[in-house]
N, C-alpha and C positions, 0 to 999 in steps of 0.2 A: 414484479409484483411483490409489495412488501405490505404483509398481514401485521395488526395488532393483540397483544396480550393485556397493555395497562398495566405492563409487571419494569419494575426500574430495577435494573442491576445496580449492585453495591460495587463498589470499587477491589472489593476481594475475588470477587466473580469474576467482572471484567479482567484485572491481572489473570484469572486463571484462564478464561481465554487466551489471552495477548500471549501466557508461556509456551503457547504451542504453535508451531510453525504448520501442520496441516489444518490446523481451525484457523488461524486468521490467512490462510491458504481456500478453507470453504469460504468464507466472508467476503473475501476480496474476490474470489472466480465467481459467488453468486452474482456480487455485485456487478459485474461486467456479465453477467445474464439474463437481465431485467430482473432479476432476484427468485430467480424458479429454474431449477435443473434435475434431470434424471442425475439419479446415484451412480450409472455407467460415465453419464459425460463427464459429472463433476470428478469421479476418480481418473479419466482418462486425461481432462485438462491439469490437476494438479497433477500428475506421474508424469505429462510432459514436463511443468517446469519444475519438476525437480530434475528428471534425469537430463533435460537440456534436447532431447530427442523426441521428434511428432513421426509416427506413433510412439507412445513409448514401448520398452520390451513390456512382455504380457507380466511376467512376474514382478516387475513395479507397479503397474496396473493393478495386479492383485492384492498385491501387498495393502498400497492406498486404498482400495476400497476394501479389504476387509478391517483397515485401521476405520475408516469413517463409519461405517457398518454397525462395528462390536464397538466401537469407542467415542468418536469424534461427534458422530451426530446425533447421538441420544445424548450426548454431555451439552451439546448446544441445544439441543431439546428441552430437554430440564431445565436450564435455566431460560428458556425462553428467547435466545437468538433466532433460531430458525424453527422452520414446523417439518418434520419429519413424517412423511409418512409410511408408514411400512410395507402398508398394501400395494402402494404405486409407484414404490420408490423415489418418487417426489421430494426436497427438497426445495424450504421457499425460504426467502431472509424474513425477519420478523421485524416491527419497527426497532425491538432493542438492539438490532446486529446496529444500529445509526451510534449508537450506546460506544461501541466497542470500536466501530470504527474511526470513531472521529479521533484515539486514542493512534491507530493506526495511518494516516494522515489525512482522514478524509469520511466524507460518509461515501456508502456504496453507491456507482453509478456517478461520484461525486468527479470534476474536472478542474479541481483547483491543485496542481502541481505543484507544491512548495520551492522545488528545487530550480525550477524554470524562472517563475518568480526571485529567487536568491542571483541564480545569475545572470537576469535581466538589471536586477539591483545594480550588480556589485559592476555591470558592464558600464552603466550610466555613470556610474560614481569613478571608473578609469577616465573615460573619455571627459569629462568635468575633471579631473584631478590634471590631464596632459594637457588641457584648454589653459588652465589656470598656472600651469610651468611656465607655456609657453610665453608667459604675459606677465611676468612678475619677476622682481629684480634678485638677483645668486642667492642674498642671505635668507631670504623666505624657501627657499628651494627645497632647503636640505626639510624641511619639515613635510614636505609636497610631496616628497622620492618615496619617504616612509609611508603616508598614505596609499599612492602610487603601489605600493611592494602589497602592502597591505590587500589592496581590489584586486590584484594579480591572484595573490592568493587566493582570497575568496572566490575567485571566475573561476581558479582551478579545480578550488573544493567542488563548487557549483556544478562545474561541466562532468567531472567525473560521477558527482551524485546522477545527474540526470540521463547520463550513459549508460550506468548503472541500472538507472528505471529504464529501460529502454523499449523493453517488450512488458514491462508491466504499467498499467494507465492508473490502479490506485494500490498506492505503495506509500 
């Protein structure tokens, strides 16, 4: 569920988002929750991935949600990413979280994996570069190998990015 305000963030705003690792942590866990979450779950799924551990211990738990609480989500409030409510402790994404996260890779709920895409890329462009070794006379070669080192690289870059995202789907 993602509500409208008609309010457009400035480019100062959104960097002031993007600088904090537990708001583009709310943005990104809304958005893999149809865009509406209790302030327990939301502090309990980010305090997992930070501490790497499901449940997380209780005092990271706490910690994150009394940062979202007194901090994070009346800051995303005010500017209009999410609607906070206090009464129900409700959390929704707003259309502008779309604002902030396309800055992030993607909008919420979004399924375009850049990195997947990089090393689907860069796998085509090996497999065309060994096609075209194999078929082409010594002196063109040496220019081939380079390319060749080149797509290695980028499939390395690639696979380790998307490794990396592994247990996160927008990142």
């Amino acid at each position: 569920m993602v509500t409208g305000s008609n309010q457009h963030l400035t480019e100062a705003q959104i960097h002031d988002v993007l600088r904090n690792d537990r708001r583009r942590a709310v943005i990104s866990t809304l958005g893999d929750a149809d865009g509406v979450a209790q302030i327990r779950d939301l502090a309990d799924r980010i305090a997992s991935t930070e501490t790497g551990t499901t449940p997380p211990p209780q005092n990271a738990r706490q910690s994150v949600y009394v940062s979202l609480h007194q901090t994070h989500l009346p800051k995303l409030d005010s500017l209009g990413v999410v609607e906070y409510d206090t009464d129900t402790n409700t959390v929704s994404l707003r259309e502008e979280a779309s604002e902030v996260a396309a800055y992030m890779g993607g909008a919420p709920g979004s399924t375009v994996h850049w990195a997947r895409i990089y090393l689907a890329l860069s796998v085509l462009g090996l497999v065309k570069t060994v096609v075209a070794l194999l078929a082409i006379e010594p002196l063109t070669r040496a220019a081939l190998v380079g390319a060749l080192i080149m797509f290695v690289v980028m499939m390395g870059l690639a696979g380790y990015h998307v490794w990396l995202q592994r247990d996160r789907p927008l990142r």
